[in-house]
mmJSON file of the N, C-alpha and C atoms, coordinates in Angstrom:
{"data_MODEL":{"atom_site":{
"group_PDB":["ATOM","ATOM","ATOM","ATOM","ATOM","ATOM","ATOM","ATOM","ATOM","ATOM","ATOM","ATOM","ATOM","ATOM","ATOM","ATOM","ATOM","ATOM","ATOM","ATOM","ATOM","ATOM","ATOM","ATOM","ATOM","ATOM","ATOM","ATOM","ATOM","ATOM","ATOM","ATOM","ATOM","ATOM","ATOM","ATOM","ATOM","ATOM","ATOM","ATOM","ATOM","ATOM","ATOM","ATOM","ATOM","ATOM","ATOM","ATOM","ATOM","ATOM","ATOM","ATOM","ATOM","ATOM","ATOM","ATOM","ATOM","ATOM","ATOM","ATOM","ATOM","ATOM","ATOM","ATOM","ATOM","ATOM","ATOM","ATOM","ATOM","ATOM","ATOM","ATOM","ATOM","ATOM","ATOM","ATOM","ATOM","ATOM","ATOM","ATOM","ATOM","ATOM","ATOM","ATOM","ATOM","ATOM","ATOM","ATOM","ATOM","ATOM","ATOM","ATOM","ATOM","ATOM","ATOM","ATOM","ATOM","ATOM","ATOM","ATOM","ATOM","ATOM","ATOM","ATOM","ATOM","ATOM","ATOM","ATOM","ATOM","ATOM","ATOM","ATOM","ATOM","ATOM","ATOM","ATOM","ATOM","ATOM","ATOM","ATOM","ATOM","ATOM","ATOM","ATOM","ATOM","ATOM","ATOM","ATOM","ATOM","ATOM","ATOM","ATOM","ATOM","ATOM","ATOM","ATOM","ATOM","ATOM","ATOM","ATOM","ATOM","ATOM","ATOM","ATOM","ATOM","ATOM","ATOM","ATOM","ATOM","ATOM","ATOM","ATOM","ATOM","ATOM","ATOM","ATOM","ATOM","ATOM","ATOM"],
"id":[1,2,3,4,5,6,7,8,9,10,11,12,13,14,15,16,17,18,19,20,21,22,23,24,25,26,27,28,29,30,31,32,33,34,35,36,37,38,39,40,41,42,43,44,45,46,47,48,49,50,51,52,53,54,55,56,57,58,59,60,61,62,63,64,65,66,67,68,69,70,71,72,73,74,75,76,77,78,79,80,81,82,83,84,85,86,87,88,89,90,91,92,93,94,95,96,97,98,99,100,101,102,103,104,105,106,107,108,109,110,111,112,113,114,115,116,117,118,119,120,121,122,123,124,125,126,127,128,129,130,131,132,133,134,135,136,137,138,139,140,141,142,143,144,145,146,147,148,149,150,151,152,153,154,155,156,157,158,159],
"type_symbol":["N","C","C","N","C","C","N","C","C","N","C","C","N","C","C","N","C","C","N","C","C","N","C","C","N","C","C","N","C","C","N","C","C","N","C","C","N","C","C","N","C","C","N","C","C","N","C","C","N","C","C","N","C","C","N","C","C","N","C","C","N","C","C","N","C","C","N","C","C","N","C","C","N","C","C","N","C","C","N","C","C","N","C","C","N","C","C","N","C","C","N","C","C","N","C","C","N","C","C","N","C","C","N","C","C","N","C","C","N","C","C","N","C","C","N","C","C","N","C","C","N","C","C","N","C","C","N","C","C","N","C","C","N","C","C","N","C","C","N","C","C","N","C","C","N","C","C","N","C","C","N","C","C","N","C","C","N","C","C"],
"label_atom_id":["N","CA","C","N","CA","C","N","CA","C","N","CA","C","N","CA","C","N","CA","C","N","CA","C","N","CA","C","N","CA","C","N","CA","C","N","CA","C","N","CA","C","N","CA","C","N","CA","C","N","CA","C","N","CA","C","N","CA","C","N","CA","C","N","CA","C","N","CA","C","N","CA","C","N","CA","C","N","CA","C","N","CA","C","N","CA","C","N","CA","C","N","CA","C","N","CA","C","N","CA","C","N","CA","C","N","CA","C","N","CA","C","N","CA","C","N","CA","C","N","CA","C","N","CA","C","N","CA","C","N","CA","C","N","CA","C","N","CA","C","N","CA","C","N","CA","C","N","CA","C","N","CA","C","N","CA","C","N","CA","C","N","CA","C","N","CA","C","N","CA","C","N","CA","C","N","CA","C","N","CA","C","N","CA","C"],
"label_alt_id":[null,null,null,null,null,null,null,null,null,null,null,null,null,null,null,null,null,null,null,null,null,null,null,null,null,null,null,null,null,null,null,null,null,null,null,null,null,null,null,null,null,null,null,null,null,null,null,null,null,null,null,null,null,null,null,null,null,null,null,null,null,null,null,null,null,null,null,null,null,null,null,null,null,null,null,null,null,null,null,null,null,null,null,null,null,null,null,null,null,null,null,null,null,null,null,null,null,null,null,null,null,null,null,null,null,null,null,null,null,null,null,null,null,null,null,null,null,null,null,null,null,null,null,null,null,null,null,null,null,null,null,null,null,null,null,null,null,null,null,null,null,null,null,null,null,null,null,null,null,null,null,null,null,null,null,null,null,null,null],
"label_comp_id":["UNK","UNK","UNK","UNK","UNK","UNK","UNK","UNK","UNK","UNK","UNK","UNK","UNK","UNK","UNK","UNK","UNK","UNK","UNK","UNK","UNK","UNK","UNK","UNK","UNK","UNK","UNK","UNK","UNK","UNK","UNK","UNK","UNK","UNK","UNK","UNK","UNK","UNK","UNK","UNK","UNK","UNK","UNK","UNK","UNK","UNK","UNK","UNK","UNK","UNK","UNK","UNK","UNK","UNK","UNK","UNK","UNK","UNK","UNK","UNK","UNK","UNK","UNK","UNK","UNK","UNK","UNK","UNK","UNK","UNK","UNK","UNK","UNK","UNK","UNK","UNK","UNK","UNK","UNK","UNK","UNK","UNK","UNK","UNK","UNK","UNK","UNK","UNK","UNK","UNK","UNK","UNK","UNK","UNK","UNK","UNK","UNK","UNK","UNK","UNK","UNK","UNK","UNK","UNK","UNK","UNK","UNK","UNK","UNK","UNK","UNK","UNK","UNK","UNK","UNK","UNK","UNK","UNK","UNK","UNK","UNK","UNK","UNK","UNK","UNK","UNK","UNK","UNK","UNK","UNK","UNK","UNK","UNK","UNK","UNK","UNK","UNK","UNK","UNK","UNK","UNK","UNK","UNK","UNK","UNK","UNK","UNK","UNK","UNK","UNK","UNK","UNK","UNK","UNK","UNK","UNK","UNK","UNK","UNK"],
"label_asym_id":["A","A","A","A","A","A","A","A","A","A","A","A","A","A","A","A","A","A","A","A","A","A","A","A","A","A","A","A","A","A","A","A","A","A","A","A","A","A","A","A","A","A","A","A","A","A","A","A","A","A","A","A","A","A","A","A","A","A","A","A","A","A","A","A","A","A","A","A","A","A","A","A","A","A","A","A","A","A","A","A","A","A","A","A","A","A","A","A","A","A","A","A","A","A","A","A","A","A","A","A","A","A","A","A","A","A","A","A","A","A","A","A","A","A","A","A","A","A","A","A","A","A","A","A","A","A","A","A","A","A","A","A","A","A","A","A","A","A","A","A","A","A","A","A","A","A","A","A","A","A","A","A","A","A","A","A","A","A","A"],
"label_entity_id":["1","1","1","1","1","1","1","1","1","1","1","1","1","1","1","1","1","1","1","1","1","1","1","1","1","1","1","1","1","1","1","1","1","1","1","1","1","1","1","1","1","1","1","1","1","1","1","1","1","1","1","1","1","1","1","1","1","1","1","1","1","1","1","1","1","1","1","1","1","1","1","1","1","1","1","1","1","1","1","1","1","1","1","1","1","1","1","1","1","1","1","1","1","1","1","1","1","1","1","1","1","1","1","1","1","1","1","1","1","1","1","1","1","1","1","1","1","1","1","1","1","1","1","1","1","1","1","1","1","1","1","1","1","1","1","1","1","1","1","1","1","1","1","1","1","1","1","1","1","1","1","1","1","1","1","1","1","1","1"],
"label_seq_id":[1,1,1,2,2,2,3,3,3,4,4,4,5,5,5,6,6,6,7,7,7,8,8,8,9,9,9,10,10,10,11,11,11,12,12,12,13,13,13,14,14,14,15,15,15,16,16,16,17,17,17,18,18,18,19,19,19,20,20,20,21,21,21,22,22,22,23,23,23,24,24,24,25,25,25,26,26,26,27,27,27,28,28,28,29,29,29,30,30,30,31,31,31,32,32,32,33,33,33,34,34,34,35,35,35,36,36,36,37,37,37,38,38,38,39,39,39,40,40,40,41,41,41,42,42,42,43,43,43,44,44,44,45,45,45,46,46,46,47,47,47,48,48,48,49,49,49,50,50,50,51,51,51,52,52,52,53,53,53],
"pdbx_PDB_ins_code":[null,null,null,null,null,null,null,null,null,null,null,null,null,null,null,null,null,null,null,null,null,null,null,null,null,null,null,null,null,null,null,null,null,null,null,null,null,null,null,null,null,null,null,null,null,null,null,null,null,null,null,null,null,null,null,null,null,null,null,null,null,null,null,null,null,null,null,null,null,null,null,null,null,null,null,null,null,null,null,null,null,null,null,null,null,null,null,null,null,null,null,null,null,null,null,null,null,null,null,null,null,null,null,null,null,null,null,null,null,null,null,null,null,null,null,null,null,null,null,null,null,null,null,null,null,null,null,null,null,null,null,null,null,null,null,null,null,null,null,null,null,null,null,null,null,null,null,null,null,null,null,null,null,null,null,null,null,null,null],
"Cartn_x":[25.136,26.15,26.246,27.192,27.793,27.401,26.835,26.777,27.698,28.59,29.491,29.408,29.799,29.59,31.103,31.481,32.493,32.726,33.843,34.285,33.013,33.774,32.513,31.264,30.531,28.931,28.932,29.909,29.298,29.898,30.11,30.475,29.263,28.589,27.1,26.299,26.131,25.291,25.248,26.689,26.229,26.539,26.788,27.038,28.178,29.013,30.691,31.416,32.757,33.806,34.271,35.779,36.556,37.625,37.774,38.539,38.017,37.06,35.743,35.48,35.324,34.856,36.165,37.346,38.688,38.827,38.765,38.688,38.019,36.295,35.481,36.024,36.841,37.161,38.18,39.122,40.298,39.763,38.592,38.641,37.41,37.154,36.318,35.272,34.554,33.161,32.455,33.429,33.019,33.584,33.268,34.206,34.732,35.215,35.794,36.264,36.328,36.976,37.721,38.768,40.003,40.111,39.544,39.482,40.3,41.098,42.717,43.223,43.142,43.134,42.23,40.898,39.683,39.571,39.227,38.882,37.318,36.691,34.967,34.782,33.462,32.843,31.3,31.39,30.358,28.938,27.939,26.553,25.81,26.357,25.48,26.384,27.828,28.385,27.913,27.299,27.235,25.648,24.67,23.245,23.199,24.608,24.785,25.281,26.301,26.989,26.025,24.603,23.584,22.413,22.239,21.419,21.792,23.394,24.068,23.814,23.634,24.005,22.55],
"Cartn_y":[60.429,59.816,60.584,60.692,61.533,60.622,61.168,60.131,60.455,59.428,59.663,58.714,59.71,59.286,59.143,58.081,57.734,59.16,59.495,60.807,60.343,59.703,59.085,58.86,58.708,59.135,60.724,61.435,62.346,62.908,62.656,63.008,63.084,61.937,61.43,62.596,62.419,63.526,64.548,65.396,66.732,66.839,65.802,65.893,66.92,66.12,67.126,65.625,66.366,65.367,65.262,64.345,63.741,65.727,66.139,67.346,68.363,68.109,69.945,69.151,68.214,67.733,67.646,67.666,68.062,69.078,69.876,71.738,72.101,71.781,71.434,71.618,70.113,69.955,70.735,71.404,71.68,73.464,73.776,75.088,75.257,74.322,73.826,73.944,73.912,73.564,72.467,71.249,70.225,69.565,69.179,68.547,67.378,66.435,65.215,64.58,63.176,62.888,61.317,61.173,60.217,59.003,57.838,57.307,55.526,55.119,54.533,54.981,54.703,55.442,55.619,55.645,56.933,57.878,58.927,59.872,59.97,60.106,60.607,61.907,62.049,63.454,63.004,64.444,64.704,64.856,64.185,64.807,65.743,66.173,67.304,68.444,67.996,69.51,69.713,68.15,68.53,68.867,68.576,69.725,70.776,70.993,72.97,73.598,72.593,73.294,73.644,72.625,72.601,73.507,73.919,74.84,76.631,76.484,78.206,78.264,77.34,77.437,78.321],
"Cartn_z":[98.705,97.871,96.548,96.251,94.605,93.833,93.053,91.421,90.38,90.255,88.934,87.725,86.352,85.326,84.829,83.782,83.23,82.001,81.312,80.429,79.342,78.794,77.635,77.586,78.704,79.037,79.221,79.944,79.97,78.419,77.379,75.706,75.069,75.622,74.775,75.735,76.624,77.493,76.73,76.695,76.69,74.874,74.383,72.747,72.245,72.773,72.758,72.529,72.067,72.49,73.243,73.451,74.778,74.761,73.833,73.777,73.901,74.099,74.582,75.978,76.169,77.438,78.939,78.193,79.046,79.4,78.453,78.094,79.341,79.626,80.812,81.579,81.398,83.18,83.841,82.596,83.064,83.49,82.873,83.611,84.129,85.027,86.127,86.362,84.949,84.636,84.959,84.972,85.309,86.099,87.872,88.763,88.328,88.644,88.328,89.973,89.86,90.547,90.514,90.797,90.523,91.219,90.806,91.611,90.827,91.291,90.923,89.305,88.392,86.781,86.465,86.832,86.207,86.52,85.924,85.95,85.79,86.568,87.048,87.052,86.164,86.371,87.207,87.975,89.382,88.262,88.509,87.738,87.97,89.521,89.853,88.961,88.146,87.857,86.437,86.326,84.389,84.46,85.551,85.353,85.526,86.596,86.837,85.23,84.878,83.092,82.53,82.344,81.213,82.085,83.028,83.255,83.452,83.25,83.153,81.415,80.629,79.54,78.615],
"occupancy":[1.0,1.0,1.0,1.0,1.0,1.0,1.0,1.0,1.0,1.0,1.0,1.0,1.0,1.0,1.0,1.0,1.0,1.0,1.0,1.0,1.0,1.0,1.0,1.0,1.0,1.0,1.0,1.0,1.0,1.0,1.0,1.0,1.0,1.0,1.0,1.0,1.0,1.0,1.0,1.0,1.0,1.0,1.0,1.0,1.0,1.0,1.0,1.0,1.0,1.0,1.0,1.0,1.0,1.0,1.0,1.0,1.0,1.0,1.0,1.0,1.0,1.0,1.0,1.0,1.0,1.0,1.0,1.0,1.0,1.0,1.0,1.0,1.0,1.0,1.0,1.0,1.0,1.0,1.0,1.0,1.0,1.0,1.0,1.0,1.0,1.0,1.0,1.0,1.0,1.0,1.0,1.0,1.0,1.0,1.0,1.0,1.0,1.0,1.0,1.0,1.0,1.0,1.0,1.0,1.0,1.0,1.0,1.0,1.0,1.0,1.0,1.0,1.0,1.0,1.0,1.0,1.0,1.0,1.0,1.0,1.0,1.0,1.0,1.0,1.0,1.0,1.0,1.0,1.0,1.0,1.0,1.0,1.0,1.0,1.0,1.0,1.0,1.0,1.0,1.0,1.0,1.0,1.0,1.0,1.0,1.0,1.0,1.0,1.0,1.0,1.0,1.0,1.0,1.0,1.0,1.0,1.0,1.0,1.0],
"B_iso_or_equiv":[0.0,0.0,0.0,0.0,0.0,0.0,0.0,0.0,0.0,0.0,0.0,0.0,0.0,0.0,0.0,0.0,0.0,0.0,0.0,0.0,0.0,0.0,0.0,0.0,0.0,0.0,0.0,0.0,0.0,0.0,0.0,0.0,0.0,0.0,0.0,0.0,0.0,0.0,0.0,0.0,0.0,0.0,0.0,0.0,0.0,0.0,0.0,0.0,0.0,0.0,0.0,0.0,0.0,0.0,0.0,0.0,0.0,0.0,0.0,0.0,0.0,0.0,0.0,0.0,0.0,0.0,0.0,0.0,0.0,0.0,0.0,0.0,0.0,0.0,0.0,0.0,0.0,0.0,0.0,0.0,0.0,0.0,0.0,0.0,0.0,0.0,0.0,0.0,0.0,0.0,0.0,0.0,0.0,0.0,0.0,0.0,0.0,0.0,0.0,0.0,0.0,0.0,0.0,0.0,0.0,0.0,0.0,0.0,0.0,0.0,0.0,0.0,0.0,0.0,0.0,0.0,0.0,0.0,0.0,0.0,0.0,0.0,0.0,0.0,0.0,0.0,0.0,0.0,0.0,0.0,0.0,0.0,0.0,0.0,0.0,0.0,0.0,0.0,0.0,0.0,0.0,0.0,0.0,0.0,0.0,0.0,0.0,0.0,0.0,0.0,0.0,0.0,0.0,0.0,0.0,0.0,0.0,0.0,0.0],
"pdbx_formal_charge":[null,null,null,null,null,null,null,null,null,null,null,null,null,null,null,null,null,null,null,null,null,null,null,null,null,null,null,null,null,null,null,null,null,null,null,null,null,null,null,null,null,null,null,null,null,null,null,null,null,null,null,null,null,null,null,null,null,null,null,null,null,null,null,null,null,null,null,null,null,null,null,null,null,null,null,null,null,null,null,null,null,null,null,null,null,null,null,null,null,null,null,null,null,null,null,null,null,null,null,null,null,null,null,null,null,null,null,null,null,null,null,null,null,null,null,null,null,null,null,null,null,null,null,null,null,null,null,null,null,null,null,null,null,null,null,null,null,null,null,null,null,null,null,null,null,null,null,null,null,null,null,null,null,null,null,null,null,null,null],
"auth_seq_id":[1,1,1,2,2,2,3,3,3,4,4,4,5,5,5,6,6,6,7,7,7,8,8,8,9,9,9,10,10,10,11,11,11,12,12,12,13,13,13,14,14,14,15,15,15,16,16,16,17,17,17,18,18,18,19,19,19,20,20,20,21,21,21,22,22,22,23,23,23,24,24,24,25,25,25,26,26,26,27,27,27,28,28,28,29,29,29,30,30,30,31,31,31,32,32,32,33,33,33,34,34,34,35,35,35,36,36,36,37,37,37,38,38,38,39,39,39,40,40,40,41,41,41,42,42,42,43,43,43,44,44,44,45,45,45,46,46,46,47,47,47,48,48,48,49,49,49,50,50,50,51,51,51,52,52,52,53,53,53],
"auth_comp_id":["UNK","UNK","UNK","UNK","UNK","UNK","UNK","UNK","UNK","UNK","UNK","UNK","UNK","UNK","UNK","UNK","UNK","UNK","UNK","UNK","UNK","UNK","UNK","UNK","UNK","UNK","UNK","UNK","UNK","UNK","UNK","UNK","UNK","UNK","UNK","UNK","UNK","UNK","UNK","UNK","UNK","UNK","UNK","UNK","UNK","UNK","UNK","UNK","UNK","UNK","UNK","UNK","UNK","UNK","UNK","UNK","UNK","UNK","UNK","UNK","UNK","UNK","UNK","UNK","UNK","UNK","UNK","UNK","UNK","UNK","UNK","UNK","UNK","UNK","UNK","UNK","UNK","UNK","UNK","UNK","UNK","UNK","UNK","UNK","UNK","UNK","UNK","UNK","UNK","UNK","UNK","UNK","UNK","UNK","UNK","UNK","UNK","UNK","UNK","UNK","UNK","UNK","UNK","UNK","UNK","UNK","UNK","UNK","UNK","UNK","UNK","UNK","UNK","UNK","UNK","UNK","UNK","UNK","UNK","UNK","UNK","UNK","UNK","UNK","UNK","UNK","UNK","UNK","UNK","UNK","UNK","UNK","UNK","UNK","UNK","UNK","UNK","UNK","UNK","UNK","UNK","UNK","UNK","UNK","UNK","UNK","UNK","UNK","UNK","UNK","UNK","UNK","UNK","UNK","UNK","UNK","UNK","UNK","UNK"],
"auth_asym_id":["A","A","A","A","A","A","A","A","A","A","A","A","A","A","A","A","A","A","A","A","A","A","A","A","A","A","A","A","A","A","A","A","A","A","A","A","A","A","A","A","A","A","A","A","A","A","A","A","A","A","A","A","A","A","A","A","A","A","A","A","A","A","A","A","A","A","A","A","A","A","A","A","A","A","A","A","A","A","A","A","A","A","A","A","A","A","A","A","A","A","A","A","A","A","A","A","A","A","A","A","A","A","A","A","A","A","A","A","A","A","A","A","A","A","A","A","A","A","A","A","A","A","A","A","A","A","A","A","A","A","A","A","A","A","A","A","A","A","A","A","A","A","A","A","A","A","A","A","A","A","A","A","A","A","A","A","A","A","A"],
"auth_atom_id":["N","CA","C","N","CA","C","N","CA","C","N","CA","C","N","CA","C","N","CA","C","N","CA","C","N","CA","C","N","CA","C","N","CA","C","N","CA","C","N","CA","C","N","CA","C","N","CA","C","N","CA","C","N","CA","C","N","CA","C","N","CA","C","N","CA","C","N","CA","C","N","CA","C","N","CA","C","N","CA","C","N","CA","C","N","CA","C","N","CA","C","N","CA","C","N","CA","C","N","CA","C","N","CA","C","N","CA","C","N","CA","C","N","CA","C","N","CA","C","N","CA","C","N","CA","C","N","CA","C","N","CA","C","N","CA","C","N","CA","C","N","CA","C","N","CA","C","N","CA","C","N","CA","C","N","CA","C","N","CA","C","N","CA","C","N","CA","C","N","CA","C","N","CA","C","N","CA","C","N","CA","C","N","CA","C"],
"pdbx_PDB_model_num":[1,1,1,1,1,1,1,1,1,1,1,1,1,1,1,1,1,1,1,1,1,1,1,1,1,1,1,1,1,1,1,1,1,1,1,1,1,1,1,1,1,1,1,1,1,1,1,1,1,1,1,1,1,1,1,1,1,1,1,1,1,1,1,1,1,1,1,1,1,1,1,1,1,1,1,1,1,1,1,1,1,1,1,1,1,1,1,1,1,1,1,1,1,1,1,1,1,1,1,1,1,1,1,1,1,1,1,1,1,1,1,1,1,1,1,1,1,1,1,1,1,1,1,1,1,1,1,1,1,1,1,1,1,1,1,1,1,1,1,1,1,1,1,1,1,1,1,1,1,1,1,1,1,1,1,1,1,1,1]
}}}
């Protein structure tokens, strides 16, 4: 099973904002996924972000 985190946990996570944290997603650093009006980020993509880093 995928573990997903809400935008705003992953803000506090990685200590960014909601506008560095879009930036992310939009150039696919960080998966997401859509599920009715949320938007979910994947956790396995935000330990891959923080371990290239």
């Amino acid at each position: 099973m995928t573990k997903l985190i809400s935008i705003n946990d992953t803000c506090r996570i990685l200590g960014v904002g909601k506008t560095t944290t879009y930036k992310l997603i939009n150039q696919g650093k960080l998966a997401t996924v859509h599920i009715g009006r949320r938007n979910l980020v994947v956790v396995a993509s935000i330990r891959k972000l923080v371990e290239a880093a």
